[in-house]
ZAMARGU-4260 file (C-alpha; in steps of 0.2 Angstrom, whole numbers, plus 5000, padded with zeros to 4 digits):
<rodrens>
0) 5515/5588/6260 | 5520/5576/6245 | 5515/5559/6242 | 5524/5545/6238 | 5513/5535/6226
5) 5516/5515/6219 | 5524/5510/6203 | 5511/5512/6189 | 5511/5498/6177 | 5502/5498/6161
10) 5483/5494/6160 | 5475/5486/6146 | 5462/5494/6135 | 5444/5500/6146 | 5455/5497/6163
15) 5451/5516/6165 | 5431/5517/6162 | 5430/5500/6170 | 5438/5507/6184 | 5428/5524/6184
20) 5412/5513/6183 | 5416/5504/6198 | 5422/5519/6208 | 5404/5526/6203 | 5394/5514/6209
25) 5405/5512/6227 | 5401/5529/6229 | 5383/5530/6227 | 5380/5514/6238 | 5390/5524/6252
30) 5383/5540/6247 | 5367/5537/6249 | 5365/5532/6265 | 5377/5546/6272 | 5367/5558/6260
35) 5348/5550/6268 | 5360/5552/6287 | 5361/5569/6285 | 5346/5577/6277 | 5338/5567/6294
40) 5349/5578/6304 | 5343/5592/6295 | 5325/5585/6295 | 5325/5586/6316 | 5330/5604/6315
45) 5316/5609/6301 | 5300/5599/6311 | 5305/5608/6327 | 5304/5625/6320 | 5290/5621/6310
50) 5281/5614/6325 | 5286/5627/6339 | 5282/5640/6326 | 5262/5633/6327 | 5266/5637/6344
55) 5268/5652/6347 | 5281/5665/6338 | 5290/5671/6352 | 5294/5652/6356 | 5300/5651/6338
60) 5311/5665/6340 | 5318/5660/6356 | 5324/5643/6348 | 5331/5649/6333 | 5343/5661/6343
65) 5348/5645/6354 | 5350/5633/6341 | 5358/5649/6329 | 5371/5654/6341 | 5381/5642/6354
70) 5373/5627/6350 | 5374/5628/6331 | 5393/5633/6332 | 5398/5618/6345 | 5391/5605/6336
75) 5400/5612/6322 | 5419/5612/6329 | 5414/5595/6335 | 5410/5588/6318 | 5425/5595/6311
80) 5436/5588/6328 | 5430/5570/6325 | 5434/5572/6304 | 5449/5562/6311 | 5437/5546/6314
85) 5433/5545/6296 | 5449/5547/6287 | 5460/5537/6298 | 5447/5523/6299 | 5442/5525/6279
90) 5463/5522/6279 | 5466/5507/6289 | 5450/5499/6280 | 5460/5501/6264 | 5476/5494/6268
95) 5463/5480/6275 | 5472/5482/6295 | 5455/5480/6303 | 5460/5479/6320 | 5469/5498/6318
100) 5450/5503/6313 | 5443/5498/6330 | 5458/5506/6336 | 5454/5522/6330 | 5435/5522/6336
105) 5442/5515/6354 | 5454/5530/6357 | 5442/5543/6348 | 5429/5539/6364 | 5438/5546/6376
110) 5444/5560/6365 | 5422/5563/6363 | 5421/5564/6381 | 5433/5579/6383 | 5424/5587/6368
115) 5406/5583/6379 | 5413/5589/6392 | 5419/5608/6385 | 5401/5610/6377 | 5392/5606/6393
120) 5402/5615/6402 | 5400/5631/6388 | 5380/5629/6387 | 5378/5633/6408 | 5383/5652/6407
125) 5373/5653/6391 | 5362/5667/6399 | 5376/5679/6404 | 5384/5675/6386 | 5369/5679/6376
130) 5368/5695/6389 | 5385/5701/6385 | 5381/5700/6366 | 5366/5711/6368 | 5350/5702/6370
135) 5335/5707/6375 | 5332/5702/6396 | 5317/5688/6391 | 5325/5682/6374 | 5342/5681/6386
140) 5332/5670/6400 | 5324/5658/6387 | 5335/5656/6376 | 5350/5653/6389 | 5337/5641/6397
145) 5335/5632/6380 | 5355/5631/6377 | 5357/5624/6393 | 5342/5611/6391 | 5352/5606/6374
150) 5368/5606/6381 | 5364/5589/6390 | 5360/5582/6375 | 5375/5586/6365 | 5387/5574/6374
155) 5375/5560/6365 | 5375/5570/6347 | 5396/5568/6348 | 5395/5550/6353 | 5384/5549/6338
160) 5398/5557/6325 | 5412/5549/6330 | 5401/5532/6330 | 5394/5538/6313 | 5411/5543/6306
165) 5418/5527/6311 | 5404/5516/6303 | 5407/5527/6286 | 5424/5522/6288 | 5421/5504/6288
170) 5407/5505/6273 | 5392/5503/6285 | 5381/5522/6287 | 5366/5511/6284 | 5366/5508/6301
175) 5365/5527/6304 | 5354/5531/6293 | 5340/5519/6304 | 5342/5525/6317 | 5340/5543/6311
180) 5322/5537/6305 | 5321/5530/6322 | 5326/5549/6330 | 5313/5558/6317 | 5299/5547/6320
185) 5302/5548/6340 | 5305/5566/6338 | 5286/5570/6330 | 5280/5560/6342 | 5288/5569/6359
190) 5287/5585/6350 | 5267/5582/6349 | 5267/5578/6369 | 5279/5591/6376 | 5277/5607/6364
195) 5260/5608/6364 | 5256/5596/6380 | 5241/5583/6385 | 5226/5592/6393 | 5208/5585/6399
200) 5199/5588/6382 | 5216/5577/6371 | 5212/5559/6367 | 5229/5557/6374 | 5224/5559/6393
205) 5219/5542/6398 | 5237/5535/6392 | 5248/5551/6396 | 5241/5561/6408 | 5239/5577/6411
210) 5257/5585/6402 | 5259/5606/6403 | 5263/5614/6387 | 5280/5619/6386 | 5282/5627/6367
215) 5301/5628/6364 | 5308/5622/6380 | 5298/5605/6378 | 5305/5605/6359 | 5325/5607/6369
220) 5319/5593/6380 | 5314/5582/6365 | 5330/5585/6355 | 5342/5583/6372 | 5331/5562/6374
225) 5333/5560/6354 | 5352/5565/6352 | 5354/5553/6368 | 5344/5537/6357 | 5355/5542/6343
230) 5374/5541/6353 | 5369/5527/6364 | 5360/5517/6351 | 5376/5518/6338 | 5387/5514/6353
235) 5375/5497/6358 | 5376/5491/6339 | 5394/5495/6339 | 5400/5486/6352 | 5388/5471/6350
240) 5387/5470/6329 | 5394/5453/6324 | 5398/5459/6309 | 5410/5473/6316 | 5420/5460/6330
245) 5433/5459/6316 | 5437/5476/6321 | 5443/5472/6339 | 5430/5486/6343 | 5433/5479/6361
250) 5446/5476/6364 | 5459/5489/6373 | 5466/5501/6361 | 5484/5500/6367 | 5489/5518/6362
255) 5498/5533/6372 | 5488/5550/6368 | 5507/5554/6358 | 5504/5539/6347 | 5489/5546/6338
260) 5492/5565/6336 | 5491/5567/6320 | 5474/5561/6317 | 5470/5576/6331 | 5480/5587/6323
265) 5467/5582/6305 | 5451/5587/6317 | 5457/5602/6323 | 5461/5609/6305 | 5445/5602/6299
270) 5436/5610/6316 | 5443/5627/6311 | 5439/5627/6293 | 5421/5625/6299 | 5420/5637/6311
275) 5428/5651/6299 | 5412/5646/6289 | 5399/5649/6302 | 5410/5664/6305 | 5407/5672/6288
280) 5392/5666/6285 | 5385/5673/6302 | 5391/5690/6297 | 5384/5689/6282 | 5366/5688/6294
285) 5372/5705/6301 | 5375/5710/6284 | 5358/5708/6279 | 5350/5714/6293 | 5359/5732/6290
290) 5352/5732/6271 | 5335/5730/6281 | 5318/5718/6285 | 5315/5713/6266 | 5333/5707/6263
295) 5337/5701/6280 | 5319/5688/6277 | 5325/5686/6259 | 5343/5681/6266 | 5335/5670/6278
300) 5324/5658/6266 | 5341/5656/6254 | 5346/5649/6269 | 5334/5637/6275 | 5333/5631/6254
305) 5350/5631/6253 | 5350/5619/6266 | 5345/5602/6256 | 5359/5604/6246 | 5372/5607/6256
310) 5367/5591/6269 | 5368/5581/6250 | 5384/5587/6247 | 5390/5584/6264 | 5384/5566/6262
315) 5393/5565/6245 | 5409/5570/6255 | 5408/5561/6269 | 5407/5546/6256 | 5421/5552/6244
320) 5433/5554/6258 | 5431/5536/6262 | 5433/5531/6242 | 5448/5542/6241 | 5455/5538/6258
325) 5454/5519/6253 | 5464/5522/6236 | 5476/5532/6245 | 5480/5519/6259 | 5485/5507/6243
330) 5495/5523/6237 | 5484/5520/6219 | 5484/5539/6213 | 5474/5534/6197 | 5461/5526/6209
335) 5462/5541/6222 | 5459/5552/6206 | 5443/5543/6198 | 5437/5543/6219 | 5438/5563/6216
340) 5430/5565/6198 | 5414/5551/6203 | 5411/5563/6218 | 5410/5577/6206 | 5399/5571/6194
345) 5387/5563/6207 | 5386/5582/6214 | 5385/5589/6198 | 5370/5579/6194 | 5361/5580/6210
350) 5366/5597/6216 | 5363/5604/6201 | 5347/5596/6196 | 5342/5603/6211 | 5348/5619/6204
355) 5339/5616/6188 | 5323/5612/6198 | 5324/5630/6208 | 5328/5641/6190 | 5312/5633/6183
360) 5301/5637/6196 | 5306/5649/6210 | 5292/5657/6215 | 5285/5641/6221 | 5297/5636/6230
365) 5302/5654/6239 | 5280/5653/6242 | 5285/5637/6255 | 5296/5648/6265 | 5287/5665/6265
370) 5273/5674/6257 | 5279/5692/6257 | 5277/5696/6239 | 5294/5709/6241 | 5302/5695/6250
375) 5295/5682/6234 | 5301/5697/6218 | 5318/5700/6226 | 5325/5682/6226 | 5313/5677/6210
380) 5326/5692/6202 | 5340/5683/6210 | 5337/5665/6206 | 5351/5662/6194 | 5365/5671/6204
385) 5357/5660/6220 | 5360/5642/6211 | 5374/5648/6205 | 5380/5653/6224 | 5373/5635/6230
390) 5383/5625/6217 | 5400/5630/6221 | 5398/5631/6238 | 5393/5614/6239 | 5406/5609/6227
395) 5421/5619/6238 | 5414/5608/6253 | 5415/5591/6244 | 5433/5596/6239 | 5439/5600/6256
400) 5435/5582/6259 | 5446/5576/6244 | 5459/5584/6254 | 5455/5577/6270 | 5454/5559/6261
405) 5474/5561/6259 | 5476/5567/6277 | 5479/5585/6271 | 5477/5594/6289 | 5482/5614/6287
410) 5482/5619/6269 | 5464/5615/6267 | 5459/5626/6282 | 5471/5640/6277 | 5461/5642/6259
415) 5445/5640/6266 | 5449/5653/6280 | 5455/5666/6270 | 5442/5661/6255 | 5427/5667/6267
420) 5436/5678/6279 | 5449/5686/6268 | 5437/5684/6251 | 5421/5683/6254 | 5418/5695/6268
425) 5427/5711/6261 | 5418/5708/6244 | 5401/5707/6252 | 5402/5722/6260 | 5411/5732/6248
430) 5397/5725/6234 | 5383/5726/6245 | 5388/5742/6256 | 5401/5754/6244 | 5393/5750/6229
435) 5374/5748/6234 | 5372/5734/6227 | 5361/5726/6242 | 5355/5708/6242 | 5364/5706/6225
440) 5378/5710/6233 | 5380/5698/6244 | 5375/5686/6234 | 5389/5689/6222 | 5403/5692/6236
445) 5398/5674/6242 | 5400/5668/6226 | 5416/5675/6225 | 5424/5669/6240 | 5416/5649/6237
450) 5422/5650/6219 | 5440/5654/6225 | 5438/5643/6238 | 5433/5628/6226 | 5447/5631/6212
455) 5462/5631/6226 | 5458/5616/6233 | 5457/5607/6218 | 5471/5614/6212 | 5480/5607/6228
460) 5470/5589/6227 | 5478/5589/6208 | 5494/5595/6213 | 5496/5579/6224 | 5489/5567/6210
465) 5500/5571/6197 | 5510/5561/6189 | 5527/5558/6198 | 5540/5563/6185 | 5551/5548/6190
</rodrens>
């Protein structure tokens, strides 16, 4: 793809900073709120787990498997198929066609049913699936019946996204960022009631009444009402915002299913860069598993702490494919450029603060997550190859959504494919496996494949900003 950009005229001096200062500041007031967004969604996840697990262990590890296998992987593809929302409503925004950015969240509803649809209809023979992959019979029955329990709750979690990506679109996640502290506070509270359950001797009989316990299919339950507050209640404010009735959000859409293809064609490269990574990355669990318990736990906390960051930069992307999409619907490349660089400071100074923070005191912060001393000395040894690991990784996702910004649709996927797949997967093993390196080794191969995947990507995001040579 090459893009055609506007004449550039001359700017007087301290256009450039000026500009730069006000690219910043845009950027963090979206950032924020999309950064607050998703470390809620991630916030859900950890208080389930945390609560089930002061349930009961088996409970634990019966949710972990259905939330780490098909539920984990759907909601994926769907965040990646809905990309789309974002970047062509970021777009219209720019070019100030605000009835096209109610267009675009009007046609992308029916588009989220289909996607409901498949996931519902993929989380019924979750039993049998999970069977077929080698379970255990009791981890295979709860755990189907827990992915089926979720399933009905992830039609309102994809309402939610595209709703969410087409409020980041038009400079509002503010509003999704409420109601996410809306779902966590209602979340606790269910959690408390169905988990653990109201008996004769809880203060809560006189207003509940008697409740069983249910451990981790009352946790399922609790997640399936929550993601159905969160869908419906961005729908309601959608449709009944004053502030949003300049966008015709009501009014028919008018378009054949043709006319809109290529912001489909956008989700469905963006959905398959994603599920490559939970590809890869999923290996890399079997990886560790084969090196043995103590780097299979190890591998598991880098996973849980590496989670913060990675939601951060996630919010920082969502928010920088929004800047840069709005300077490249005015075809301003400087504009699209300083977009790109203020999303790479702001990660560099949070993600790698955060960084900073884990090299000064590891042990700590590995303690939260387990106190197996082996588990605490072999990632303590590891710290700086870790944040190292975490770092580009975030910065290859923020990046891809540079690229996305510019309605890039395949060349993204490709590099990040064959960065993980091609890449990362073969150095892993051959580190970890072939030359015993172990744990290292796989944290080195990963570093490999997310440094790869970082530098070819923005190699391509400059390669389209360059200066046109005429």
């Amino acid at each position: 793809m090459s893009i055609k950009w506007d004449r550039e005229t001359p700017h007087p001096a301290g256009w450039m900073f000026g500009r730069f200062k006000r690219q910043f500041s845009e950027l963090v007031r979206l950032a924020v709120p999309t950064m607050g967004m998703r470390v809620g969604m991630l916030t859900l996840n950890l208080v389930d787990m945390a609560m089930v697990g002061h349930f009961a262990t088996a409970h634990l590890a019966w949710l972990n498997l259905a939330n780490q296998s098909i539920i984990m992987f759907t909601n994926v593809i769907a965040l990646g198929i809905l990309m789309g929302v974002m970047v062509y409503t970021s777009n219209a925004y720019g070019a100030k066609d605000y009835q096209e950015c109610g267009r675009v969240w009007r046609r992308s509803l029916p588009f989220t049913g289909f996607i409901s649809l498949f996931v519902l209809l993929l989380s019924i023979p979750a039993p049998f699936i999970l069977e077929a992959l080698g379970q255990a019979p009791e981890i295979t029955q709860e755990s189907g019946k827990i992915i089926q329990i979720l399933g009905i709750g992830m039609p309102g979690q994809i309402l939610f996204i595209c709703c969410f990506m087409f409020l980041e679109g038009v400079k509002r996640p503010d509003v999704g960022l409420k109601i996410m502290v809306i779902a966590n506070i209602v979340n606790i509270g269910l959690n408390i009631l169905l988990i653990y359950g109201v008996n004769s001797d809880s203060a809560l009989m006189p207003y509940t009444g008697f409740i069983p316990s249910l451990g981790a299919e009352g946790s399922a339950w609790t997640t399936t009402v929550v993601r159905w507050i969160m869908g419906l209640g961005m729908m309601l404010y959608i449709w009944h915002a004053p502030s949003l009735r300049r966008f015709g959000v009501r009014d028919p859409h008018g378009q054949r299913w043709s006319d809109w293809a290529d912001q489909r064609q956008l989700g469905y490269a963006s959905g398959v860069s994603l599920a490559a990574e939970v590809i890869a990355f999923s290996a890399l669990v079997i990886f560790a598993g084969w090196l043995g318990t103590i780097p299979l736990a190890a591998h598991g906390v880098v996973s849980q702490v590496n989670g913060l960051p990675l939601m951060i930069s996630l919010g920082i992307g969502g928010a920088a494919a929004v800047r840069v999409g709005i300077a490249f619907s005015r075809r301003d490349r400087l504009d699209t450029i300083l977009a790109g660089i203020s999303a790479l400071i702001l990660n560099v100074l949070i993600v790698g603060g955060l960084g900073v923070s884990i090299l000064l005191m590891p042990a700590p912060l590995i303690g939260i997550f387990s106190n197996d001393t082996a588990v605490q000395d072999a990632l303590v040894s590891l710290a700086l190859l870790f944040v190292l690991m975490m770092f580009f990784d975030a910065a290859q996702m923020l990046v891809s959504n540079f690229l996305r910004g510019v309605k890039e649709t395949w060349i993204p996927t490709v590099i990040q494919s064959t960065s993980f797949i091609g890449v990362m997967l073969p150095a892993c093993y051959i580190l970890a496996f072939t030359f015993e390196m172990g744990l290292k080794g796989l944290f080195l191969g990963t570093l490999m494949g997310v440094v790869v995947s970082m530098v070819i990507q923005l190699l391509r995001f400059i390669q389209l900003t360059k200066k046109p040579t005429s």
